[in-house]
C-alpha positions in Angstrom: 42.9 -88.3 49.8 45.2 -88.5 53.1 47.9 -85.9 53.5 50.4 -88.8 53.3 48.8 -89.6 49.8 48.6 -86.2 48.9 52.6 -86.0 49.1 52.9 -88.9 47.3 51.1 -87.8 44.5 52.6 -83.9 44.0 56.3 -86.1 44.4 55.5 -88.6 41.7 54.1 -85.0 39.4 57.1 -83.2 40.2 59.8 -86.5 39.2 57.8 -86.4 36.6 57.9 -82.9 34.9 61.5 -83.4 35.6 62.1 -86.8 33.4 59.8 -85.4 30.9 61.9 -82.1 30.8 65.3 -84.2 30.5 63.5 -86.3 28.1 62.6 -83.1 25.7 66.5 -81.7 26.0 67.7 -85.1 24.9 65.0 -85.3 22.3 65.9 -82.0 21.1 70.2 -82.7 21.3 69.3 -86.2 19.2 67.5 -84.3 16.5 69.5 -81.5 16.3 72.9 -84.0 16.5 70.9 -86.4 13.8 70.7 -83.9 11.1 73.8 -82.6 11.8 75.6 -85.7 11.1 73.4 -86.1 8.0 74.6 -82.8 6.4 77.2 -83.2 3.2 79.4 -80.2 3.3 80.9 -78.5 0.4 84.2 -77.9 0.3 85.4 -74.0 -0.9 86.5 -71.1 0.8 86.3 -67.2 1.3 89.1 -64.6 0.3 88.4 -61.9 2.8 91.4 -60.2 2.3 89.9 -59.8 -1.7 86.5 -58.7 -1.6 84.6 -59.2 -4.9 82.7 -56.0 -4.3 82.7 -53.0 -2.1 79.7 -50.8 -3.0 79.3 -47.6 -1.3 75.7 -47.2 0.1 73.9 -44.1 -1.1 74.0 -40.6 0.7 71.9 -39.5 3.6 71.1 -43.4 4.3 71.8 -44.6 8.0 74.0 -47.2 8.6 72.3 -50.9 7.8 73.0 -53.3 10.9 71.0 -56.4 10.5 70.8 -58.4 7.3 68.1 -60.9 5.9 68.0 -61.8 2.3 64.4 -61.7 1.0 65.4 -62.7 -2.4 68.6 -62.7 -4.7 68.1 -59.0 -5.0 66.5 -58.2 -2.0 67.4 -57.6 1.8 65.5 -56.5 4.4 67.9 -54.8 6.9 67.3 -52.4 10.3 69.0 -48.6 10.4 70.8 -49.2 13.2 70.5 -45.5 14.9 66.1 -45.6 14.3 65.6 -49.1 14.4 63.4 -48.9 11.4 63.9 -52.0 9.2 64.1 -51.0 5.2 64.1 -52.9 2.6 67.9 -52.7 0.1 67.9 -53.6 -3.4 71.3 -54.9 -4.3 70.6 -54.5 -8.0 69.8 -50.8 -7.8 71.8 -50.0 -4.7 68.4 -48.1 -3.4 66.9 -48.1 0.0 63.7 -48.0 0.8 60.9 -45.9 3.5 61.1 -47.6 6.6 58.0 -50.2 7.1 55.0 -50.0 9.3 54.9 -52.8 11.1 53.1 -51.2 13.8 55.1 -52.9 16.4 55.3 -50.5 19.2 59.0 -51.9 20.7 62.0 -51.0 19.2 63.2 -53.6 16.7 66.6 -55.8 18.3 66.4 -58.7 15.0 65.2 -59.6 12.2 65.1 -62.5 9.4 63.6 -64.1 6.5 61.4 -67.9 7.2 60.3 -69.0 3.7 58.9 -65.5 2.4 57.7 -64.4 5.9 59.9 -61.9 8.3 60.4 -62.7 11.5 61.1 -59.9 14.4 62.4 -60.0 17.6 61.8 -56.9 20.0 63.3 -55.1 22.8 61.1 -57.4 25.3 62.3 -60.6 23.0 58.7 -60.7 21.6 58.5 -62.6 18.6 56.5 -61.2 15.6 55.7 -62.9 12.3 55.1 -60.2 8.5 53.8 -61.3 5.8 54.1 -59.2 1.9 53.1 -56.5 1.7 55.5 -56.4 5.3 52.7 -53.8 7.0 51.0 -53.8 10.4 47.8 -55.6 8.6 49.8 -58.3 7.7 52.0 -58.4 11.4 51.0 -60.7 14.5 53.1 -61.9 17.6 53.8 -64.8 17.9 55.5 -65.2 21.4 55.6 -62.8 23.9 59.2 -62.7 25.6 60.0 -64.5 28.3 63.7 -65.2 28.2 66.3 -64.0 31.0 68.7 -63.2 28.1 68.8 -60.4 24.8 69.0 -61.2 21.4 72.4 -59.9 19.7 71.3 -61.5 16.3 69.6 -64.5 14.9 69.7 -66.2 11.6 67.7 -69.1 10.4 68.6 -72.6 10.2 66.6 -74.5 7.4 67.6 -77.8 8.1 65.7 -77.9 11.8 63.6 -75.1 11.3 64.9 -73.4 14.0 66.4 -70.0 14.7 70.0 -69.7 16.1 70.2 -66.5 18.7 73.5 -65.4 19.4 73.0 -63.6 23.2 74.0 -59.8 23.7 76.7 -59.1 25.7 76.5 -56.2 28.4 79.1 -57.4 31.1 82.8 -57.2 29.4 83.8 -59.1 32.6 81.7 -61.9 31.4 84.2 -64.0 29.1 81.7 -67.1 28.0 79.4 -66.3 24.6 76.3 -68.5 24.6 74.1 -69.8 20.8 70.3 -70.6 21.9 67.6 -72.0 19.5 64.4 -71.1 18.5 61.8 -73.5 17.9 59.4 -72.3 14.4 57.6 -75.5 14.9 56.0 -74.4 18.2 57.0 -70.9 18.4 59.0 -71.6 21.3 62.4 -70.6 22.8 64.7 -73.4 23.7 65.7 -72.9 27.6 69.8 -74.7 27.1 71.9 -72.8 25.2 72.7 -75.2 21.7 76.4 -74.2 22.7 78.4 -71.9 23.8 82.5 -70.9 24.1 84.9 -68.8 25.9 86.9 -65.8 24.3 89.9 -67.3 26.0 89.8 -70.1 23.3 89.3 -67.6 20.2 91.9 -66.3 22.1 94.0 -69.2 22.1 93.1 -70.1 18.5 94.8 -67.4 17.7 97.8 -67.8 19.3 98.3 -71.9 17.9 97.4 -70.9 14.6 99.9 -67.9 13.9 96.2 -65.2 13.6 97.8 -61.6 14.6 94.9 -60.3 16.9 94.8 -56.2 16.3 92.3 -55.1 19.2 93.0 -54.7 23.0 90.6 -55.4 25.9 91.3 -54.7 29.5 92.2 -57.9 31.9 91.0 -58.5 35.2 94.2 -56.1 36.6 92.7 -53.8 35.2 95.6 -53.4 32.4 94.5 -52.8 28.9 96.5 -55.8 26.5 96.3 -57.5 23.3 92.9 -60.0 23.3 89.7 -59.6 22.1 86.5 -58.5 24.0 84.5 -60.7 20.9 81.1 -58.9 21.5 78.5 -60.7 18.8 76.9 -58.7 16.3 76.1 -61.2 13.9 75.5 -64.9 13.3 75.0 -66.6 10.5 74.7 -70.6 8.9 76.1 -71.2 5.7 74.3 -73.1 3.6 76.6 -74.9 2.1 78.9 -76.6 4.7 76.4 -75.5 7.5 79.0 -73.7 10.0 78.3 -70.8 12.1 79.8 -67.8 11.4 79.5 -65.2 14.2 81.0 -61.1 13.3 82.3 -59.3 16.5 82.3 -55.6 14.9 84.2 -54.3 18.3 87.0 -56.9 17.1 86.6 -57.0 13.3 86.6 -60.8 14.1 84.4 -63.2 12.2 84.7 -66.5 14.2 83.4 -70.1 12.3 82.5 -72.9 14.7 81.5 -76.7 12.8 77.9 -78.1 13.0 78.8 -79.3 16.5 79.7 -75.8 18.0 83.3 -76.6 17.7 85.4 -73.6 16.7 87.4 -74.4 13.4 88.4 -70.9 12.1 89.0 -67.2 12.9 89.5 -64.3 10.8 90.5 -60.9 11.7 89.2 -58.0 8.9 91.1 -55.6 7.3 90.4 -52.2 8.4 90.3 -50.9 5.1 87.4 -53.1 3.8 85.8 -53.7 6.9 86.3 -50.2 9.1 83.1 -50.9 11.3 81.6 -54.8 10.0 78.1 -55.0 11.7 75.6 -56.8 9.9 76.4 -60.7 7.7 74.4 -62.9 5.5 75.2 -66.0 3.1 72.6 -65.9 -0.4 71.7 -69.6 -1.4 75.0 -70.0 -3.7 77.1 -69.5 -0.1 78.2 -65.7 -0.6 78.9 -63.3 2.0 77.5 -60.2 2.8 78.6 -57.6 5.6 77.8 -54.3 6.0 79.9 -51.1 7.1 78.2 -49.6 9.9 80.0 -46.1 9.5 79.0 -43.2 8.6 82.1 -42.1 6.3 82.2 -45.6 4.7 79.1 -46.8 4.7 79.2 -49.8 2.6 78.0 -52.9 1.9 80.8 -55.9 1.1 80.6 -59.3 -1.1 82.8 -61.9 -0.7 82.4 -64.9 -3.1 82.4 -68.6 -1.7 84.9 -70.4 -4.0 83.9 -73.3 -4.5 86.9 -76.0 -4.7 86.6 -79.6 -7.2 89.8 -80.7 -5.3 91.3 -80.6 -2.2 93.6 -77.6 -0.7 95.8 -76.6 1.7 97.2 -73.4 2.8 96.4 -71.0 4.6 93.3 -69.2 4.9 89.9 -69.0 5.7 89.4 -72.7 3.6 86.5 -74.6 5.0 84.9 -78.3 4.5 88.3 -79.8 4.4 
């Protein structure tokens, strides 16, 4: 083969890697848009400001971050100062030993697939637990190779995927990124499946009459009214198939549509919701959150109403 060949050949390789590449982000937009569209949402809504339940957690137990329902009665959660992940039994309001994984890396995530648990470490190594949830029974599944941390995932059913809010260590950095996670072929998704500004919870706000109660510092270095929106939690619900994301600095739970569109904020009550940290939906469309605080350590249940007509008001009312 000439050099001139030669050229030709690694140029016609490299065009392409790079259709195919294009190819596989439209492929994976279609699919995702696809059973988007396909989705029939309930309509119902959440009284925040009326929590069905408040249930104080029992003494000498760490604050629970993370939340991943294993069943109706069971959650696995992490201790947010040790990183161990126990298991909570609503029923009983017990906590268990911390589990044996024997994955050397401190913990960042967890959640439920089906009835494994899935982990994501400190490296954004992926690991995969099956019952009884032991280091016999735990294998990696991808080691981590992503330029970005993990704040929270949750699991999306409908495209097997998992959705991974990114942490946020620059406060100057105003733009909030959603990636995916591909369970099919264990495999992080390089484009973000959306992402939005603070700016525009910011402005949501504002147009929709939402008193915002936190203050961040602005690029004067003045400390005013906004939010600093810093995800702790993300979460689908299964029965309109939004995505809720819980900023505990803010006590904000923002709700963007199917589409990544924002359609809804919420600012908690202080009262119920001192220190919100961890959030998960059961299958009926219920909410839990946790109180990561140590004099009110808690964990919160907020019904999903389900509605037979249409309403208006005001409100954290979705599927409209």
């Amino acid at each position: 083969m000439t050099k001139k060949q030669y050229l030709f050949s690694f140029v016609l390789a490299t065009l392409s890697f790079i259709a195919a590449r294009s190819l596989e982000k439209i492929g994976v937009q279609r699919f995702y848009v696809d059973k988007a569209s396909q989705f029939v949402k309930e309509d119902g809504y959440f009284d925040l400001e009326h929590p069905n339940s408040i249930v104080p957690l029992p003494m000498g137990n760490l604050p629970l971050s993370d939340l991943t329902l294993l069943d109706s009665t069971q959650m696995f959660c992490i201790q947010s100062s040790t990183g161990g992940v126990v298991i909570y039994d609503l029923d009983s309001n017990q906590i268990s030993a911390s589990l044996s994984l024997g994955i050397q890396e401190v913990i960042r995530d967890i959640v439920v697939v089906d009835s494994s648990l899935l982990l994501f470490d400190e490296n954004m190594s992926v690991y995969r637990s099956y019952a009884p949830y032991d280091s016999l029974h735990t294998t990696q599944l991808t080691k981590g190779n992503t330029s970005w941390k993990s704040a929270s995932i949750c699991h999306h059913a409908m495209t097997h995927r998992l959705f991974i809010v990114e942490a946020v260590d620059n406060l100057e950095q105003t733009e909030r990124f959603v990636y995916t996670y591909n369970l099919n072929n264990t495999k992080f998704q390089e484009e973000p499946l959306f992402q939005f500004d603070v700016s525009a919870l910011e402005t949501f706000a504002q147009t929709n009459n939402i008193k915002i109660s936190t203050y961040k510092v602005n690029s004067m270095q003045d400390t005013v009214l906004g939010f600093n929106f810093i995800p702790t939690a993300i979460a689908v619900h299964p029965k309109t198939n939004d995505i809720y994301i819980l900023s505990s600095i803010d006590r904000t739970l923002a709700v963007f549509n199917q589409f990544g569109e924002l359609v809804n904020l919420a600012v908690l009550e202080p009262r119920q919701f001192p220190v919100p940290a961890g959030m998960v939906f059961n299958a009926q469309g219920d909410l839990y959150i946790s109180n990561n605080d140590l004099m009110n350590n808690s964990m919160v249940k907020v019904m999903w109403n389900k509605l037979f007509q249409k309403k208006s008001g005001h409100g954290l009312i979705f599927g409209r």
